[in-house]
N, C-alpha and C positions, 0 to 999 in steps of 0.2 A: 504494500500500500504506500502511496507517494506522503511525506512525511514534510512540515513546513519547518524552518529554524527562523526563527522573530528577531530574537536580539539577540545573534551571533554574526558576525561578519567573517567570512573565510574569503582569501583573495586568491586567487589564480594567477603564478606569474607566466611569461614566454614561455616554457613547456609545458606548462600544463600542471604541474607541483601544486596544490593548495600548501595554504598556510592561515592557521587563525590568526587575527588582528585583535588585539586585545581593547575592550573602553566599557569605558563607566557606562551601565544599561540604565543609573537608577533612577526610578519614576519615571521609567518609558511605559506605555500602555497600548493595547490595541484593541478593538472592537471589533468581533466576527461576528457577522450574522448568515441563521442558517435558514434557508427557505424547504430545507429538505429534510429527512430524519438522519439524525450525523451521530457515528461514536467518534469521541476525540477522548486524547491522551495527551495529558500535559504531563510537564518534567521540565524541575528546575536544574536540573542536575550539568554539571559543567560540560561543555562541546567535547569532542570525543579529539579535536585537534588540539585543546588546549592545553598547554605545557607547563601549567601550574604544578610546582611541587605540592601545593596543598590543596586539598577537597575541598570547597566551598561553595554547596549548592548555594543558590539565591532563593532569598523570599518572596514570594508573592500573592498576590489579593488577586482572588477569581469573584465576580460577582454574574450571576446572573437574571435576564429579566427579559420578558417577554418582549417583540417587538411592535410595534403599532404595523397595523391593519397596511396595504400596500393602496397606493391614491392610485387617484391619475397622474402626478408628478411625483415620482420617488428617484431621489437622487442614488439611491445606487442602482436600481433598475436601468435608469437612464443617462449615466456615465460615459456606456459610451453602447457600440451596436453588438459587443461581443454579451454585455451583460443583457442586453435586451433579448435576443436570442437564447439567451440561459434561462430566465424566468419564463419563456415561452416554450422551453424543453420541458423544465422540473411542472407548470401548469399541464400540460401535455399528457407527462408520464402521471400526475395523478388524475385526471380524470380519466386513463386509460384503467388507473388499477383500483377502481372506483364501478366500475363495469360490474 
């Protein structure tokens, strides 16, 4: 399953080699929202590139909340034409599995 990294930055030099970039994450935040039914898996747990002698997961605040009702103008819907084509998939597939 394809896996996202948020607040880790790995660089890629001319061959190709990664390398972790190390920076202060703190009081970054992000907001997913899910149109579809999702299992997610968080983990504070340090990047698998980074060369820290010592362990130190990070802290962090999960909050969850429902999202308001989809308009006729929703800025993520309407972003750009890739997302607009996704909400017209995920509607799609459930009124097919709604049959």
């Amino acid at each position: 399953m394809p896996s996202v990294n948020l607040f880790s930055k790995v660089a890629a030099d001319e061959s190709g080699a990664l390398s972790y970039v190390s920076s202060d994450n703190t009081d970054q935040s992000i907001e997913l929202r899910f149109e579809m039914d999702c299992l997610l898996f968080l983990s504070a747990a340090p990047h698998g590139l980074d060369t820290s002698p010592s362990y130190q997961p990070a802290d962090i605040q999960l909050s969850l909340f429902k999202a308001n009702s989809l308009t006729d103008s929703d800025i993520c819907r309407d972003a750009c034409s890739q997302n607009q084509r996704a909400f017209q998939n995920t509607a799609r597939y459930y009124a097919l599995s709604n049959i």
